[in-house]
N, C-alpha and C positions, 0 to 999 in steps of 0.2 A: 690579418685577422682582427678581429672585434679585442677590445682589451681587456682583462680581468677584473673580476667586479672589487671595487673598491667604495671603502666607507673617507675615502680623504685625496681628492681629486683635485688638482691647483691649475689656473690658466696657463695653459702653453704646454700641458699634458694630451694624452688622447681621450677624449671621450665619444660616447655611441652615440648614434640621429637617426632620426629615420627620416628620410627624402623622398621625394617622388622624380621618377625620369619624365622624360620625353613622350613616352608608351604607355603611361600611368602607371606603371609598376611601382612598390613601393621596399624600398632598401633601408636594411638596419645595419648604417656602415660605421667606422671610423673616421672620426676628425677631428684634427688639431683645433685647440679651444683659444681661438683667437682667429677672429674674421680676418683674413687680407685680402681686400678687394683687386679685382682684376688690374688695376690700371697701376699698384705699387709696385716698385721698383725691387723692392727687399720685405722681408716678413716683420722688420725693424721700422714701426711706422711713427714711433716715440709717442704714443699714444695709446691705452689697453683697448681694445677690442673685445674682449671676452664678454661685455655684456654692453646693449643698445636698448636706451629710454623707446618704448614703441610710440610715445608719443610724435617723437621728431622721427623715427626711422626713416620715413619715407624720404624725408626733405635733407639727410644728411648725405652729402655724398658718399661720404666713406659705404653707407647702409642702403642708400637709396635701391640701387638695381638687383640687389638680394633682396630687401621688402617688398618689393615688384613682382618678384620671377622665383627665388631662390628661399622657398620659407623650410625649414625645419620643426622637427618636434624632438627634447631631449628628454630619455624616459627616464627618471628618476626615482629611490626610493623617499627620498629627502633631499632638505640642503640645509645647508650654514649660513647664518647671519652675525654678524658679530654685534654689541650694542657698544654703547662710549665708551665704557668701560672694558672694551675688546675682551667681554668676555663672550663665547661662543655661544649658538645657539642652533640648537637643529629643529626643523620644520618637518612637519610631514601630516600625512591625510590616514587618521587611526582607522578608514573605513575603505576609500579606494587602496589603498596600498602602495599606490602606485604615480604618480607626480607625472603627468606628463606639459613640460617646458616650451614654449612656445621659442623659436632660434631663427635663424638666417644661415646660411651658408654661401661657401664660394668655393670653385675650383680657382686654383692661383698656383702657378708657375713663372720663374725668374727670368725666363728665357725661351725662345718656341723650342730647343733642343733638351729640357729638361722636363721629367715627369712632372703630372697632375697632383697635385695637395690640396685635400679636400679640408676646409678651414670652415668652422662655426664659431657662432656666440647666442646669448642666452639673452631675452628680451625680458625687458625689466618695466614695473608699472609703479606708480605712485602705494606704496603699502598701506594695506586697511586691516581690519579686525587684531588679531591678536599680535598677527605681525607688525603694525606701528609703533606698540612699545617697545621693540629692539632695532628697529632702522626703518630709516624714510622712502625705501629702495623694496621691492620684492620681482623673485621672476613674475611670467605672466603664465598664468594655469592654463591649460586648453581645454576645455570641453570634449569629450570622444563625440560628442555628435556635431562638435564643429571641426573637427579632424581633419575628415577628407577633403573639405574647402579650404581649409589654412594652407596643406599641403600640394592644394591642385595651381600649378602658376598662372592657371587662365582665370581664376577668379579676381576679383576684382578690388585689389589692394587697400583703394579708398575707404571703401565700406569694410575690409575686412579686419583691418587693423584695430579700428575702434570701436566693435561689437569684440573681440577677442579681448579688448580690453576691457571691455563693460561684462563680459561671459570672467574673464578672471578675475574680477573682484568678489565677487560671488561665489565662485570656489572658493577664496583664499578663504572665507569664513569658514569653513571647515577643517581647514588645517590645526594641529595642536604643536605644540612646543616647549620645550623645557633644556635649561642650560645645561653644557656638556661641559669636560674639563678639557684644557689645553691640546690641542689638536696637535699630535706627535703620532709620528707612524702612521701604520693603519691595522685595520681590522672591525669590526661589529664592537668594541670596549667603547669606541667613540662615539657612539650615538645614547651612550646609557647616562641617565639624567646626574646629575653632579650637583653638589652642596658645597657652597660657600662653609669652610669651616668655623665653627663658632666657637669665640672665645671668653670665656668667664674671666670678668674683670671685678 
C-alpha cells in the first residue's frame, strides 16, 4: 500500500509517483527513493541515486533509459533544502498547494527468481528565484498541462527534458520559503517557520 503521509521523508525510504503503463493508464504507486537501474547487480551502487541533474539525465547511463521511457511525477506538499549553514528550509507553492516533482523510475530486481522493486528519484534543475539563496540545486516543477507528455514514454525525451526544464524555472518563482528548526521526528511542527534566537549582548 501507498505510505503514510509524512512531513520528513529521507532517500532509501518509500515515497508515492505516479506512472503511466503500457495501456496509458496512470498509477499512484510506491517506491523506493533511490533509482537502480536495471542492469545493477545489488541496490548498493556506491553512489546516491535519489536525485539526477535533468540536464545530463539523458546522457548518463545509470538515468539514460528511465529519461527515455521511464518518467515519473512525485506529488508533493513541499521540500527541504538545507543552506551552508545546514540550516533547513522548506519550500512550497502558497497558491497551488500542491508541488508536483518531475522523477525517473525503474522496476529492478537481483535476480529473474526475485520480485519487482519499483525504485525512483527526483530530477533536480540549476535553482532560481528565491530558491538560489539557500542552494544551487532545486527539484524540477512540472507544469499540470505538461503532465501528460512527461508521463507519456512515447514522447519525445530530446525536446521534453529541456522545455520541463525551461516550464520549471518559471514555477519555481512562485514558490515561498522560510527556515524550519532541526528536522527530528516527524509531523506538520516541521514545516512551521523558526527563528534563529537572539541574543542581547
Amino acid at each position: 500500500g501507498l505510505p503514510a503521509h509524512s512531513w520528513n521523508i529521507a532517500p532509501a525510504s518509500t515515497i508515492v509517483m505516479i506512472g503511466q503503463d503500457a495501456s496509458g493508464n496512470r498509477h499512484l504507486a510506491p517506491a523506493h527513493w533511490n533509482l537502480i537501474p536495471q542492469w545493477a547487480q545489488s541496490m548498493e551502487l556506491g553512489y546516491p541515486t535519489y536525485n539526477a541533474r535533468i540536464e545530463t539525465a539523458l546522457e548518463k547511463r545509470t538515468y539514460s533509459q528511465a529519461a527515455h521511457q521511464w518518467r515519473a511525477i512525485i506529488p508533493a506538499n513541499g521540500y527541504y533544502e538545507w543552506d551552508a549553514d545546514r540550516q533547513p528550509h522548506y519550500f512550497f507553492d502558497p497558491i497551488a498547494k500542491l508541488l508536483l516533482m518531475a522523477g525517473l523510475y525503474t522496476w529492478w530486481r537481483p535476480n529473474a527468481s526475485a520480485p519487482w522493486l519499483l525504485t525512483a528519484l527526483i530530477l533536480t534543475r540549476q535553482a532560481n528565484g528565491d530558491a538560489a539563496t539557500v542552494h544551487d540545486r532545486m527539484p524540477v516543477l512540472i507544469n499540470t498541462n505538461m503532465a501528460r507528455a512527461w508521463l507519456d514514454p512515447r514522447a519525445n525525451s530530446q525536446q521534453l527534458l529541456p522545455e520541463a526544464n525551461r516550464q520549471g524555472a518559471v514555477l519555481s518563482e512562485q514558490l515561498e520559503q522560510h527556515a524550519v528548526a532541526k528536522l527530528e521526528g516527524d509531523g506538520p511542527q516541521l514545516i512551521k517557520p523558526y527563528s534563529q534566537p537572539q541574543f542581547d549582548l
